[in-house]
N, C-alpha and C positions, 0 to 999 in steps of 0.2 A: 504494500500500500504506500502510495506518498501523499507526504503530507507537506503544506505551505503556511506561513505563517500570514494574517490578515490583520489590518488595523484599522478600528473603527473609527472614522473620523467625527463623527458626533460625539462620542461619551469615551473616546481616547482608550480604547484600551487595544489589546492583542490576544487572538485567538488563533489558533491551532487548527486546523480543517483540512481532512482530504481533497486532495488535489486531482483533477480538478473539481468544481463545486459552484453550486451559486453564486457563491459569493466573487466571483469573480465577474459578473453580471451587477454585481449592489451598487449603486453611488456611492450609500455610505460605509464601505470596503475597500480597500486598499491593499494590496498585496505586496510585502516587503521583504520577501524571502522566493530563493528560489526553492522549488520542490526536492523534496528529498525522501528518500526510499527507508522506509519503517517498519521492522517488523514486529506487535510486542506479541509479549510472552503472557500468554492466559493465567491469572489466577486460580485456583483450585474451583472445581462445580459448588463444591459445598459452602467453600467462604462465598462465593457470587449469591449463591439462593440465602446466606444468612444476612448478609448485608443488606440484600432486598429486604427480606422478611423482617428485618429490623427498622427498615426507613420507611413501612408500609405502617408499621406498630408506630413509629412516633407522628406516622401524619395520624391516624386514628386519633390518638393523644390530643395532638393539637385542635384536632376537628371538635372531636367533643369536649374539650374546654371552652371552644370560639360559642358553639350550640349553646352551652350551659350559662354563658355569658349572654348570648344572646337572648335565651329563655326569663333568665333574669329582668333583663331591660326592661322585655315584654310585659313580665307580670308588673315590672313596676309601675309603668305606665296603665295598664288595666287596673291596679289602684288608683292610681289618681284620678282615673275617668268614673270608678263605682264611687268614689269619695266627692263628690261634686255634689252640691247641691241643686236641682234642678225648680225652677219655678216657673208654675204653670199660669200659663196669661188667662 
């Protein structure tokens, strides 16, 4: 595989990407390296599926913390509207 380095000219950084690639069509892509041949080396099946299985657990986490926050709001604000006193013309 080769891969080229690209640099975004809006928010300035550099990214790494097979060559060739989209981004060689982007405005805001810049290509500043020439391609170069890469091979890597696979990490183990077992660490790959744990690491998933691990980042799949903390988005759960973070989801239902955001939910239970959110649930919250909700009920607060559903108090404040049962809390109102309403007058009838």
């Amino acid at each position: 595989m080769k891969i080229a380095q690209y640099k975004n000219i809006k928010y300035d950084f550099i990214t790494y990407q097979e060559f060739p690639c989209c981004f060689d069509n982007l405005i805001e892509y810049v290509r500043i390296s020439e391609p170069i041949e890469v091979e890597f080396i696979m990490l183990p099946t077992g660490d790959i599926v744990q690491k998933q299985v691990d980042a799949i657990d903390n988005e759960i986490d973070r989801l239902k913390t955001e939910m239970l926050e959110k649930i919250d709001e909700l009920k607060g604000k559903k108090a404040e509207l049962l809390s109102l006193t309403y007058v009838e013309e």
